[in-house]
C-alpha positions as CSV (number, residue, x, y, z in Angstrom):
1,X,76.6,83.4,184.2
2,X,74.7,81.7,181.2
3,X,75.6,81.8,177.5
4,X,72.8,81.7,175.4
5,X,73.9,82.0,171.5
6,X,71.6,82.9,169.1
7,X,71.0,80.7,166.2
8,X,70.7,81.9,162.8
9,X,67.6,81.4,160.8
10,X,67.6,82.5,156.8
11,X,65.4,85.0,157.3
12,X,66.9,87.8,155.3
13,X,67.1,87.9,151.4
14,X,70.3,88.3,149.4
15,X,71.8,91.8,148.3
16,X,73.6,91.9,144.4
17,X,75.3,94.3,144.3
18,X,74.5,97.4,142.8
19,X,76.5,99.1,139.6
20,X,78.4,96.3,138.9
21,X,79.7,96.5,135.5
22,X,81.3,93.7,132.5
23,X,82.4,93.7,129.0
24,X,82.4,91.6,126.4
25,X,83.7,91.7,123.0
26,X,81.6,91.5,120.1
27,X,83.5,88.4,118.6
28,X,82.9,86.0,121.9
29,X,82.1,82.9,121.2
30,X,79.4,80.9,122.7
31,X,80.0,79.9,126.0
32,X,82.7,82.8,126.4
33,X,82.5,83.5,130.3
34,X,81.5,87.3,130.5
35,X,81.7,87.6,134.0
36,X,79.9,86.6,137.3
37,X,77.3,88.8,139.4
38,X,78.8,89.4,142.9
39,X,75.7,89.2,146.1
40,X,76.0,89.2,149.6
41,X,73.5,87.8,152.6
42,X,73.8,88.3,155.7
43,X,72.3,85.0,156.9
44,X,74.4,82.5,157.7
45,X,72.5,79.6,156.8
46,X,71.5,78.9,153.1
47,X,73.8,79.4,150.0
48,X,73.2,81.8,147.1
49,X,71.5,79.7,144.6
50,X,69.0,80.1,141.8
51,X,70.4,83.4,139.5
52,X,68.4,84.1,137.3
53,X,68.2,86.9,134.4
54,X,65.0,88.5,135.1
55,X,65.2,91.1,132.0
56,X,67.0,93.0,129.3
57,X,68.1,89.7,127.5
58,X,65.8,89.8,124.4
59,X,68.2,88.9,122.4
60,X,68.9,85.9,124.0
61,X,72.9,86.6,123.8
62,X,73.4,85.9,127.5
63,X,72.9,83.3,130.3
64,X,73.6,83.0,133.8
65,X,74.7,79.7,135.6
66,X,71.7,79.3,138.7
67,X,73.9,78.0,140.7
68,X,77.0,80.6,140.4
69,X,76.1,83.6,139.0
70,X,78.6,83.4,136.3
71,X,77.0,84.6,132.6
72,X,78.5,83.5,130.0
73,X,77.5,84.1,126.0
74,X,74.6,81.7,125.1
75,X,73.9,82.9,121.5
76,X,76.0,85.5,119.1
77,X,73.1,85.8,116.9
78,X,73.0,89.3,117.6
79,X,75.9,90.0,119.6
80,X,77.2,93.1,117.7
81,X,78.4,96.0,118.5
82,X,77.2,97.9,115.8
83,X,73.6,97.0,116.6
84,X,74.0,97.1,120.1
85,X,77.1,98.4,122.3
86,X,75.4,97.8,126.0
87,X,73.0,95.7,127.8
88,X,71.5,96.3,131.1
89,X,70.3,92.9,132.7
90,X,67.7,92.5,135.2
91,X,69.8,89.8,137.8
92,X,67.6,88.1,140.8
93,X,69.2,85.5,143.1
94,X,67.9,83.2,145.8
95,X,69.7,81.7,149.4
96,X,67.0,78.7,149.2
97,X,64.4,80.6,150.6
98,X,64.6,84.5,150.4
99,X,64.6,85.7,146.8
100,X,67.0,89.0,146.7
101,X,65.6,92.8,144.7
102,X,66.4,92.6,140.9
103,X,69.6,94.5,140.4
104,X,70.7,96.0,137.2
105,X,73.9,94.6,135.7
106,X,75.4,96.2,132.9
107,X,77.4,94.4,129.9
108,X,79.3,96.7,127.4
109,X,80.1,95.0,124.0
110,X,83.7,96.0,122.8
111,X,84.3,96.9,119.3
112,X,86.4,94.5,116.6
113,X,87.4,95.7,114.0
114,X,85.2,93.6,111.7
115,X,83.5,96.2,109.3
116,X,84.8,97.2,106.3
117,X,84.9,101.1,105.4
118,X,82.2,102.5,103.3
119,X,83.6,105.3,101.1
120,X,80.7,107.8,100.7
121,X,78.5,107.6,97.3
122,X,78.2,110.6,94.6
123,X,81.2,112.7,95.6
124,X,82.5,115.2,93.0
125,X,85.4,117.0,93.4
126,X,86.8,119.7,90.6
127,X,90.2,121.1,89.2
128,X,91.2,123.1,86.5
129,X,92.6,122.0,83.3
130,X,96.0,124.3,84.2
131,X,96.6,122.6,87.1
132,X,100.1,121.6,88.2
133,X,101.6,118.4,89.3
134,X,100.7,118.1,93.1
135,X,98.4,120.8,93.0
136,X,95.1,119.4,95.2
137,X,91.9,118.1,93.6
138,X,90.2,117.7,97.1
139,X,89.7,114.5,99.7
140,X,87.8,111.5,99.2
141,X,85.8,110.7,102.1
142,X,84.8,107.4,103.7
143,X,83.3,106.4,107.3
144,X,83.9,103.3,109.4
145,X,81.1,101.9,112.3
146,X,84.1,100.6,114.0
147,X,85.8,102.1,116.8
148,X,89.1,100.5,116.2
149,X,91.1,100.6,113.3
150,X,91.6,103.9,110.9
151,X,90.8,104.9,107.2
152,X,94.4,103.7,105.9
153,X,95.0,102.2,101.8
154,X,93.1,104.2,100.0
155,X,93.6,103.2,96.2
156,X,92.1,104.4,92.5
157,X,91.0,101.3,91.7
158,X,89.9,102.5,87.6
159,X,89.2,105.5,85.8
160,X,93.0,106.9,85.7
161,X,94.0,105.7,82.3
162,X,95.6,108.7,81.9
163,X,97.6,108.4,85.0
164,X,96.6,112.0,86.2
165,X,95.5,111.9,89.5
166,X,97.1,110.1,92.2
167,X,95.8,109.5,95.8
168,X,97.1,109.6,99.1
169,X,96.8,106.0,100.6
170,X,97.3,107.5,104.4
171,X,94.6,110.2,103.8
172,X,92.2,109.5,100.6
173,X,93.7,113.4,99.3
174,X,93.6,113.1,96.0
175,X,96.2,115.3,93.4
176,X,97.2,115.8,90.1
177,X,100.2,113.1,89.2
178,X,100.7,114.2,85.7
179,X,99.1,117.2,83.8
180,X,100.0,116.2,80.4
181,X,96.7,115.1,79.3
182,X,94.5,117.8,81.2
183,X,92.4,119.3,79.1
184,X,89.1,120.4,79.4
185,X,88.9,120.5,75.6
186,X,89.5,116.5,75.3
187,X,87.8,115.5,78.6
188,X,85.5,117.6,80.9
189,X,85.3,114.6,83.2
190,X,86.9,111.7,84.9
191,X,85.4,109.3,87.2
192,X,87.5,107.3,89.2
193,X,86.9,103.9,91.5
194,X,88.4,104.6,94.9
195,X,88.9,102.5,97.4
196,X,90.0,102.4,101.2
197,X,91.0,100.0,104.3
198,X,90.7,100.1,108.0
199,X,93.6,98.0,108.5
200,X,91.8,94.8,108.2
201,X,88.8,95.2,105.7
202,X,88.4,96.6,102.3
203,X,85.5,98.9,101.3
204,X,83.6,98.4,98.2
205,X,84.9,100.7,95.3
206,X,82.4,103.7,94.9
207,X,82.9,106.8,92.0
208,X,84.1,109.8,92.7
209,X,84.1,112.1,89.5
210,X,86.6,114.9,89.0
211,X,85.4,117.4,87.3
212,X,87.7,119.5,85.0
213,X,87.2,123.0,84.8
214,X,87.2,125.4,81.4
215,X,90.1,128.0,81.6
216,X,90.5,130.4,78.3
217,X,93.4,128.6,76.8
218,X,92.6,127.7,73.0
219,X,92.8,130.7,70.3
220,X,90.0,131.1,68.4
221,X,89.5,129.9,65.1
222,X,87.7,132.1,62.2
223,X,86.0,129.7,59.3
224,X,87.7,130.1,56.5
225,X,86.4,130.1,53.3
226,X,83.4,133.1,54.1
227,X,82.6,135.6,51.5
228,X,80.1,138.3,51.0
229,X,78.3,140.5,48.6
230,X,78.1,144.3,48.5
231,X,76.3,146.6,45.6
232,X,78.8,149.1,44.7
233,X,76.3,152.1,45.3
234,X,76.5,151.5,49.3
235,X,76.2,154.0,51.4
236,X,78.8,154.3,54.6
237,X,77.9,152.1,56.8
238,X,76.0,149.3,55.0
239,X,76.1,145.9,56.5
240,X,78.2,144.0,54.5
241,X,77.7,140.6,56.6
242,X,79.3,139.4,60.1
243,X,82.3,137.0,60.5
244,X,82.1,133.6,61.8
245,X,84.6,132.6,64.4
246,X,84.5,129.7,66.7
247,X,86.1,129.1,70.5
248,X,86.2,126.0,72.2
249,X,86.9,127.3,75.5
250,X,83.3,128.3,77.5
251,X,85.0,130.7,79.2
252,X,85.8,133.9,77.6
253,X,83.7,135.9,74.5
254,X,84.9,136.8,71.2
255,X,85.8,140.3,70.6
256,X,88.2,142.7,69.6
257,X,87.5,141.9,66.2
258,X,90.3,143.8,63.9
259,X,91.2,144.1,60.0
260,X,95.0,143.1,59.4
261,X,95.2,143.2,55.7
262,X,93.2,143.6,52.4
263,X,92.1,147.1,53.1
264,X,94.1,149.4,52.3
265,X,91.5,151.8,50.6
């Protein structure tokens, strides 16, 4: 019998493989190794050599070693999650002489908690000037890019001189603390500063004005002092002239005007 082998020639280009997936978070530092980019050839002869990103690194946050296929963070610049939470690289890779397809390599960017909160602008909440102590004014509300972390230390930074509200540092619900000085008469408004946490940053404190609402509390108050004139020739039913009263309250109307004294004839 004779034995021939066959001898390989690199003749056949290199496979990456496909779907391959990394991560990375958002607060790598340059040079931070990301992963490396797995191919396969069937030759024998030649070595995987020459990766190169062929696309989808505009940013310039990634590079690939040529001669192992290992990326690694070149710039953070703009590696943030916020702007950007995946990239999809275009990977090529040679065996010397065969260049392999371009394969698709996707890169998600994990969240940090590295935002602060922003508690949302122009909220106005509303409670009336007989409320009770924990009675509920409403929830402040505040919103967070990052993933990680939750709306936690929520605070009344100013505005609470009184010391009538008080806020719920877990959920930003804001209620009455102390209804001694709620009045609608003395102050229809208050605006507070609020501000709230994630666990590691602090928003910026934004107004949220409470509004107080009216109720028909305060007698009304007739001016004193008023007099008219009537010949003494009137007929029934003359106009004599109209009392003058005053209310504070906006709520309510006078009526039910009565004479308790003075007439008896």
């Amino acid at each position: 019998s004779v034995v021939i082998d066959i001898t390989d020639v690199n003749d056949t280009a290199p496979v990456i493989t496909a779907a391959q997936l990394m991560s990375v978070t958002e607060s790598a530092a340059v040079n931070a190794v990301v992963g490396t980019v797995v191919a396969t050839d069937a030759d024998t002869t030649g070595t995987l050599q020459g990766w190169a990103i062929a696309g989808g690194n505009a940013d310039g946050v990634f590079q690939i070693n040529a001669a192992t296929g290992q990326i690694s963070i070149a710039n953070t610049t703009n590696l943030d999650r916020e702007t950007t939470n995946q990239y999809t690289l275009s990977v090529q890779v040679s065996d010397g002489v065969n260049s392999s397809l371009i394969e698709s390599v996707v890169i998600d960017i994990n969240d940090v908690n590295d935002t602060a909160p922003v508690v949302t602008a122009a909220q106005s909440l509303s409670i009336a000037e007989n409320a009770v102590v924990n009675d509920v004014v409403g929830t402040v509300v505040a919103t967070d890019v990052d993933t990680t972390g939750s709306l936690q230390g929520w605070t009344i930074t100013g505005g609470n001189a009184d010391g009538i509200f008080t806020i719920d540092v877990n959920t930003g619900e804001i209620t009455i603390a102390d209804n001694s000085n709620l009045d609608y008469e003395s102050s229809t408004s208050y605006v507070l500063g609020v501000q709230a946490g994630d666990g590691t940053n602090t928003s910026a404190t934004e107004n949220v004005t409470i509004n107080v609402t009216d109720v028909n509390d305060v007698t009304p108050t007739i001016t004193p002092g008023q007099s008219f004139n009537i010949a003494e020739d009137a007929n029934n039913g003359a106009a004599v002239g109209t009392v003058v009263a005053t209310d504070p309250d906006t709520v309510g109307s006078l009526q039910n005007w009565t004479i308790i004294a003075g007439d008896t004839d």
